[in-house]
C-alpha positions as CSV (number, residue, x, y, z in Angstrom):
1,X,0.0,0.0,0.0
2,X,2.8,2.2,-0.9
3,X,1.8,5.4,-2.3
4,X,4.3,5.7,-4.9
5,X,2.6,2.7,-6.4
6,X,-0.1,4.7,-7.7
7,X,-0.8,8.3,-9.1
8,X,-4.3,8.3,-11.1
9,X,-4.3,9.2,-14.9
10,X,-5.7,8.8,-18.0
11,X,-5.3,6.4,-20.9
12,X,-7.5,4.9,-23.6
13,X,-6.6,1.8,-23.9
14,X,-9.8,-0.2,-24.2
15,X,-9.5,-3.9,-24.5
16,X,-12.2,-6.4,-25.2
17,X,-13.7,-8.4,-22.2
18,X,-13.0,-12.2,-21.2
19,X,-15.8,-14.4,-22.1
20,X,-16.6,-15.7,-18.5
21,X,-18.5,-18.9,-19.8
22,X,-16.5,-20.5,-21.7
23,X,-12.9,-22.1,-21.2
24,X,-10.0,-20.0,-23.1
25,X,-10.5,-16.4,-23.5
26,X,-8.8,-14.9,-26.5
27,X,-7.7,-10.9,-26.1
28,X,-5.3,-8.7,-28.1
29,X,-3.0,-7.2,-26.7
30,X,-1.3,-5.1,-29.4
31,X,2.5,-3.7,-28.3
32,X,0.9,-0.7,-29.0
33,X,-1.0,-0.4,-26.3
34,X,-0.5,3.2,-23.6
35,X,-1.3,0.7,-20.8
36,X,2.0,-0.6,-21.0
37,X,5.9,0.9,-21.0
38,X,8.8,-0.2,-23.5
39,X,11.8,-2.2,-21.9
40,X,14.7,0.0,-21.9
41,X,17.2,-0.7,-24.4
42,X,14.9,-3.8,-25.8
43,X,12.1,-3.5,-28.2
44,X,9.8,-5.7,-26.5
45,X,7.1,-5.5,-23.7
46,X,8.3,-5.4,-20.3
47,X,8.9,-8.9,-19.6
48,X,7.0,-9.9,-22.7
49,X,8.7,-11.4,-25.6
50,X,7.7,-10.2,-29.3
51,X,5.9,-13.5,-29.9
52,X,3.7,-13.2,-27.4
53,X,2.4,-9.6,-28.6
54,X,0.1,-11.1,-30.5
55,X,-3.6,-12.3,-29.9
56,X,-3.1,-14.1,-26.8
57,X,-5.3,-17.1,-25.4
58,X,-5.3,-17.2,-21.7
59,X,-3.4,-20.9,-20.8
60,X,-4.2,-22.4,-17.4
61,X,-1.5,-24.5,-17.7
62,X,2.2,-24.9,-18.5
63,X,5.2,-27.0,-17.9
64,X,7.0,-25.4,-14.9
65,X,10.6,-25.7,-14.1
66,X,11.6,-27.8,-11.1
67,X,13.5,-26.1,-8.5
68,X,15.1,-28.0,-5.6
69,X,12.5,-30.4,-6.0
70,X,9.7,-27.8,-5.5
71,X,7.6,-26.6,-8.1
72,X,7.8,-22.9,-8.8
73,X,4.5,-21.1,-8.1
74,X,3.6,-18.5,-10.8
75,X,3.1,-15.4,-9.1
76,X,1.4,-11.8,-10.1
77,X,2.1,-8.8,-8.0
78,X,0.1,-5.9,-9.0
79,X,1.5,-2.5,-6.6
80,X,4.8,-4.4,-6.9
81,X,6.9,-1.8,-5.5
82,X,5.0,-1.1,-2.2
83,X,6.9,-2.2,1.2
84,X,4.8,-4.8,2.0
85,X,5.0,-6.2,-1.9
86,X,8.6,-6.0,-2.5
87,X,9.5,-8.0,1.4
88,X,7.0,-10.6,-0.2
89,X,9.0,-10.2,-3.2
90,X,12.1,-10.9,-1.9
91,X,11.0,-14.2,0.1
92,X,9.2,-15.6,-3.2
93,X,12.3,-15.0,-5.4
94,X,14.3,-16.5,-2.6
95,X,12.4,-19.9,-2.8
96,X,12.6,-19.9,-7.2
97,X,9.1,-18.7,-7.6
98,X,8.1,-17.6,-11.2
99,X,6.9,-14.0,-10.5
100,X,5.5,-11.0,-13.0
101,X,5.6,-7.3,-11.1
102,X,3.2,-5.0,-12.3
103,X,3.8,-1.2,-10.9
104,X,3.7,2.5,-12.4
105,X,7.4,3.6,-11.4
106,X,9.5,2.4,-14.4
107,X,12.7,2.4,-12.2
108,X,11.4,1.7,-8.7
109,X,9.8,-1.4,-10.7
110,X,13.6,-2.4,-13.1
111,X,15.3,-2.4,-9.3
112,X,12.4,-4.9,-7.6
113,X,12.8,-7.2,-10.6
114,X,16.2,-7.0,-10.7
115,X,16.7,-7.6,-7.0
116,X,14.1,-10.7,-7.2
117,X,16.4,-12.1,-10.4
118,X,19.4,-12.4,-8.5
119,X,17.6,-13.9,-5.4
120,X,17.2,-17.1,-7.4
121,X,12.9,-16.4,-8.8
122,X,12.6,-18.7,-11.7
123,X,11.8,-16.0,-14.2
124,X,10.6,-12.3,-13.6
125,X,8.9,-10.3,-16.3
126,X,7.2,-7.1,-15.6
127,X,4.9,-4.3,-16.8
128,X,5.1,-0.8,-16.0
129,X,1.3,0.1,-15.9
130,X,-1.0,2.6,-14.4
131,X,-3.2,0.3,-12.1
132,X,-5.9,3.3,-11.9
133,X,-6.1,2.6,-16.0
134,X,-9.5,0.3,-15.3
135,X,-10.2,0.5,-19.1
136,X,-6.2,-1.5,-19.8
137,X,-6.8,-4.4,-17.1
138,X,-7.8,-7.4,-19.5
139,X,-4.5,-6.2,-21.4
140,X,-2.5,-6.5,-18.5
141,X,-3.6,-9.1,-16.8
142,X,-3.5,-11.2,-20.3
143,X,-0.1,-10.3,-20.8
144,X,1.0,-11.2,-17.4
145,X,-0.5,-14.8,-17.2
146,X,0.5,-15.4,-20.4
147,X,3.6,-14.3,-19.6
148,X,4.4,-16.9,-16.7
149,X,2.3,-19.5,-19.1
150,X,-0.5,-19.5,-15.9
151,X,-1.3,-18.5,-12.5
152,X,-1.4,-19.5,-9.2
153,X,-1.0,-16.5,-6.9
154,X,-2.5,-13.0,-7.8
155,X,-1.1,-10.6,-4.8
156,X,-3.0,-7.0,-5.2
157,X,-1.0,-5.1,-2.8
158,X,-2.0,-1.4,-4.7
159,X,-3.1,1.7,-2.9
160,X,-2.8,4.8,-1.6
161,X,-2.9,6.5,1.9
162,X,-3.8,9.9,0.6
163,X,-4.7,12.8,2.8
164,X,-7.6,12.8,5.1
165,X,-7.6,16.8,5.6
166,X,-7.5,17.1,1.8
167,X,-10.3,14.7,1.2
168,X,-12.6,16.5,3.5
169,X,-12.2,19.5,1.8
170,X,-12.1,18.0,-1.8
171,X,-14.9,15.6,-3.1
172,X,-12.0,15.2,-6.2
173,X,-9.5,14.3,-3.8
174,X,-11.8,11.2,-1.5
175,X,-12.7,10.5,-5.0
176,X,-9.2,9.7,-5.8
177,X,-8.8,7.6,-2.7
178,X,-11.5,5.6,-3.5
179,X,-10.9,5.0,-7.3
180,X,-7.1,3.5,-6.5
181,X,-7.9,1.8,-3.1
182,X,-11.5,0.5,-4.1
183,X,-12.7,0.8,-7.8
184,X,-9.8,-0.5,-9.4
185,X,-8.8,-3.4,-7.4
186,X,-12.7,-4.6,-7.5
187,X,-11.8,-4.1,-11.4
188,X,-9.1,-6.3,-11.3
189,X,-10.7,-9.0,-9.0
190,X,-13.8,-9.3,-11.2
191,X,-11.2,-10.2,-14.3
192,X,-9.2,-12.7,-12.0
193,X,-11.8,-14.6,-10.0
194,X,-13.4,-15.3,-13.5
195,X,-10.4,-16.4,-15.3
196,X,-9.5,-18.5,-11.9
197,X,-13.2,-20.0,-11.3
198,X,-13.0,-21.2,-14.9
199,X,-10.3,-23.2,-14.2
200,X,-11.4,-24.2,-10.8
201,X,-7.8,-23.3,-8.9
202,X,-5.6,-20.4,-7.8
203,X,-5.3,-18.1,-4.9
204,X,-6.4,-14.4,-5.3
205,X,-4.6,-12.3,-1.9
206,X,-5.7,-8.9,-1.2
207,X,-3.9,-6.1,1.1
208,X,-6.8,-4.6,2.9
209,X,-6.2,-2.9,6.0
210,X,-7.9,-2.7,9.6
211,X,-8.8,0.9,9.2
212,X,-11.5,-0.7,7.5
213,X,-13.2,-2.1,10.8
214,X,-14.8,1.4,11.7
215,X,-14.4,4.4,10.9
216,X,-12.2,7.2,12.9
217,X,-11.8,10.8,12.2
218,X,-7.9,10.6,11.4
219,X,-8.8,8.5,8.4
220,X,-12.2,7.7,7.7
221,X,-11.8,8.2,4.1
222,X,-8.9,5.7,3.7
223,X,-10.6,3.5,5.9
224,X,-13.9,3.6,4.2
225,X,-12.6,2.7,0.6
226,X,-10.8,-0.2,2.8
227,X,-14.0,-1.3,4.1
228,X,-15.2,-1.3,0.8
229,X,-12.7,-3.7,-0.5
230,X,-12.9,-6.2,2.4
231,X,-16.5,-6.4,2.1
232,X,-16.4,-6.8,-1.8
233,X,-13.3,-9.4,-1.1
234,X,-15.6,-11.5,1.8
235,X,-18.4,-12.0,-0.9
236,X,-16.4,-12.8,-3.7
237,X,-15.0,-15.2,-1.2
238,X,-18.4,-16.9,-0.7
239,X,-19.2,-16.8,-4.0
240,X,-15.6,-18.5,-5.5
241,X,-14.5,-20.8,-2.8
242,X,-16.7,-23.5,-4.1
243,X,-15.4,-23.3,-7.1
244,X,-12.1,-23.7,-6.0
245,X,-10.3,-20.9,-5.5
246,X,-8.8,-19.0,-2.6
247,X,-9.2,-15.6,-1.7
248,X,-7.8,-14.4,1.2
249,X,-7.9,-10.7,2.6
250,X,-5.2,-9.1,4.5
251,X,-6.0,-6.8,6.8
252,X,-2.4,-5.2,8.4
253,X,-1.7,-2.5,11.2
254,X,0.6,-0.1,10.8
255,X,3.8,-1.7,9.4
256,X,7.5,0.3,9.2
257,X,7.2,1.2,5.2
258,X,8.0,3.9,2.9
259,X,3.8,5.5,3.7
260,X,4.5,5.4,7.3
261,X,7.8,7.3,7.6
262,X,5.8,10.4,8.7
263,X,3.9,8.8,11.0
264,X,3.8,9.4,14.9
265,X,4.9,6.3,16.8
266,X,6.6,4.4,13.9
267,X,8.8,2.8,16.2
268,X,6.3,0.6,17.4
269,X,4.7,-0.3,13.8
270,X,5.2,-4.1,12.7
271,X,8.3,-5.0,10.9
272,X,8.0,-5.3,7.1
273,X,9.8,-8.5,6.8
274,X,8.1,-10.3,9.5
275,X,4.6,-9.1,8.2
276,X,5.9,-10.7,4.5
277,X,6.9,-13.6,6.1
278,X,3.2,-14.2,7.8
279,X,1.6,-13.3,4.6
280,X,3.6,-15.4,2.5
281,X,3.0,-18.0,4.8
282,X,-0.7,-17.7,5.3
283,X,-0.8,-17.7,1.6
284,X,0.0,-21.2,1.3
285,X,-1.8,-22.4,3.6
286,X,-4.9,-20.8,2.1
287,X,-6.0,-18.6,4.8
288,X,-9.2,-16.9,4.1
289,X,-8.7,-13.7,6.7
290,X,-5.4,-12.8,8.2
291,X,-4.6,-10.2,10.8
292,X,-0.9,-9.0,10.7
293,X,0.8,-9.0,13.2
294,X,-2.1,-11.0,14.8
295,X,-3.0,-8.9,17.9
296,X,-4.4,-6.6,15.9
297,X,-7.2,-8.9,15.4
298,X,-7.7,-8.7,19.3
299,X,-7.3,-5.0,19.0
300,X,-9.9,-4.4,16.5
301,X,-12.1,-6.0,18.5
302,X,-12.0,-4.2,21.0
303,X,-12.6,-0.9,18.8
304,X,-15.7,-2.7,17.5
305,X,-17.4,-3.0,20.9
306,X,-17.2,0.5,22.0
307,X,-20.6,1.8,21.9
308,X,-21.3,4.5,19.8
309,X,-22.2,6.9,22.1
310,X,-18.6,6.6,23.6
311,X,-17.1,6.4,20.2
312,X,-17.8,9.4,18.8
313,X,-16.1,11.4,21.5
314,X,-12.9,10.0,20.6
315,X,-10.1,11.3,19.0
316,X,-9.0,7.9,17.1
């Protein structure tokens, strides 16, 4: 949930819609296309090689490379380059997973891919992309499974703090909030839990937050487009488990990242590697709701029983 990882724009890329009934979905993505940034020095797509810019079909499967007698786990990061992201990052690359890092900052994004290459990750391609770009997702995501030749693990760790006495003052500015933190990740769930119920496997992980629990004056508009999200991300949860797949929501307290360094009392926020290595953990094992670092479960509990009446006299 780095805020670097986001800054809404315009594009007009507008990309034809996966067929969710039937088995293979068939999209072009030309090379063309403003959702997506040139390698440097290469004339290809970011981690896409020339033969795959072409009309893609989605594949569900793919021979994977064996890796110390584990099987590599195809991985998507989309907000690649937050804190919380790039510590998973590191302990996936570590272990010779297969990754594909999508992020807006072209050279945040090179040094994250470059860093997970020489940790030993099986392959790492990568797209520079403007997640806010709703219109450009079935590009992306097309490009990225296709990419890794399938997927297992879709990791939406995008977002954006913003600022609450901003957004008071400014409809624009909560609406801003709410596009990156809200709108576009339900865009890109709606594309993944389709392609991954299809094909009846796969593990979609979103970063939530507990500011979403209940609202508080400090941050009631961050926390309400996190509400948002972990409600969408519970019913999609009923609604695809059957089928298969896992979707797990992430709810962390403050952690020591880059959208924290201005925060009162950062000494006491959670350590960004440990929190990675819960998550990455929790991941596969399939956890469908994970508090990180786990008191905070406890804590928001607590927050949750104090009656209203007492509530709205404090300064939380």
């Amino acid at each position: 949930m780095n805020p670097d990882d986001q800054n809404p724009a315009s594009t007009s890329a507008a990309p034809a819609s996966p067929d969710p009934a039937g088995p293979e979905t068939t999209l072009p993505v030309p090379a063309s296309s403003p959702m997506f940034e040139q390698a440097r020095g290469a004339g290809q797509l970011s981690g896409v090689p020339r033969e795959a810019e072409q009309p893609l079909a989605l594949r569900s499967t793919g021979k994977r490379a064996e890796s110390a007698g584990r099987t590599p786990r195809k991985i998507l990061v989309l907000g690649a380059t937050s804190g919380i992201a790039e510590a998973c990052i590191r302990l996936w690359a570590a272990r010779g997973d297969a990754l594909y890092l999508v992020a807006r900052n072209p050279d945040r994004l090179a040094a994250v891919a470059a860093d997970a290459r020489t940790r030993g990750a099986s392959s790492v391609g990568s797209a520079v992309a403007n997640l806010d770009d709703t219109a450009g997702h079935p590009e992306l995501l097309a490009h990225a499974i296709n990419g890794m030749g399938g997927l297992d693990v879709a990791f939406l760790a995008m977002g954006v703090l913003g600022e609450q006495g901003q957004a008071e003052r400014s409809f624009e500015a909560t609406h801003a909030i709410l596009h990156t933190n809200f709108t576009a990740p339900v865009s890109l769930l709606t594309w993944l839990a389709n392609y991954a119920a299809q094909r009846h496997a796969g593990t979609l992980a979103v970063l939530s937050s507990v500011a979403g629990e209940r609202g508080r004056r400090s941050n009631y508009v961050y926390g309400s487009s996190k509400a948002g999200l972990t409600a969408f991300v519970d019913g999609l949860r009923n609604r695809i488990d059957r089928e298969g797949v896992r979707v797990m929501t992430i709810k962390p307290g403050p952690v020591k990242t880059a959208m924290t360094e201005a925060m009162k009392g950062r000494e006491k926020f959670a350590d960004v590697d440990a929190v990675a290595a819960t998550l990455v953990k929790a991941i596969d094992k399939g956890k469908d709701v994970v508090y990180v670092p786990g008191i905070w479960r406890i804590i928001m509990a607590v927050i949750r029983a104090i009656p209203e009446r007492v509530f709205k006299k404090l300064n939380l």
